[in-house]
C-alpha positions as CSV (number, residue, x, y, z in Angstrom):
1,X,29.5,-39.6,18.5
2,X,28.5,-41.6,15.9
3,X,25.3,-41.2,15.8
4,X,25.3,-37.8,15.3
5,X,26.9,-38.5,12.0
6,X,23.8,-39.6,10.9
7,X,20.7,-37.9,9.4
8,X,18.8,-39.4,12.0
9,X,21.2,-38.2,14.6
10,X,22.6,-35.5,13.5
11,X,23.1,-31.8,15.4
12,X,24.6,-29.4,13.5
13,X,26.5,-27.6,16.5
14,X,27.8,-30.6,17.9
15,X,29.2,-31.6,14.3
16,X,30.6,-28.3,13.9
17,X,32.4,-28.8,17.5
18,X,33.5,-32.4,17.2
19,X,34.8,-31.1,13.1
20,X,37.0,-28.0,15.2
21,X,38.1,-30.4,17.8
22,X,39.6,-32.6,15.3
23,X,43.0,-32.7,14.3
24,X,42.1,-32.2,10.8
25,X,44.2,-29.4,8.9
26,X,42.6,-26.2,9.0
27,X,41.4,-26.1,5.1
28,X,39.6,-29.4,5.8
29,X,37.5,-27.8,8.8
30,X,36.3,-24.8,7.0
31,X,34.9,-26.9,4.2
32,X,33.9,-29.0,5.7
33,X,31.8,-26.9,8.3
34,X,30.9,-25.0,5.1
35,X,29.4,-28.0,3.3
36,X,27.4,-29.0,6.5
37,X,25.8,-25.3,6.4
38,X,25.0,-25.8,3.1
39,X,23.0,-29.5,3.6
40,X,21.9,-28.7,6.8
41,X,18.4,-28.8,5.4
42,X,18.9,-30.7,2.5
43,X,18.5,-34.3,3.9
44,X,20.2,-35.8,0.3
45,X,23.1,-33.7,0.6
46,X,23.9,-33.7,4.7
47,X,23.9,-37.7,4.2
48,X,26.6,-37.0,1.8
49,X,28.4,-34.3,3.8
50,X,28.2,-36.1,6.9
51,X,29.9,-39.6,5.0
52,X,32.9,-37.1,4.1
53,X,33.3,-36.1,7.9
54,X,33.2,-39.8,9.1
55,X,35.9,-40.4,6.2
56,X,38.2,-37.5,7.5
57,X,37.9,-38.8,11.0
58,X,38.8,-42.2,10.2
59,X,35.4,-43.3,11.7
C-alpha cells in the first residue's frame, strides 16, 4: 500500500479506492481525489498530493 503512495508506485485507481475506503470524512475524500486528478500528470504536484494522503491516513 505504500508504495503506491509514491511517484514511483503510484496508480491512480487504486489511490482513489484505498482514499474511498478510508474512514476519512467525506469532504477530505473529494479533495483529496480531486487534487490527485489534478497532479496525476504533474510529477511535482502528485509528490505533494500523494504526502497529504499519507498524512490523512496516519501512514
Amino acid at each position: 500500500m505504500a508504495d503506491l503512495l509514491t511517484p514511483e508506485g503510484f496508480d491512480f485507481d487504486k489511490v482513489v479506492e484505498m482514499v474511498e475506503g478510508s474512514e476519512m470524512g467525506a469532504f477530505q475524500k473529494t479533495a483529496l481525489k480531486t487534487s490527485l486528478e489534478k497532479a496525476r500528470d504533474n510529477p511535482e504536484v502528485l509528490e505533494t498530493v500523494l504526502g497529504k494522503i499519507k498524512e490523512a491516513m496516519g501512514l
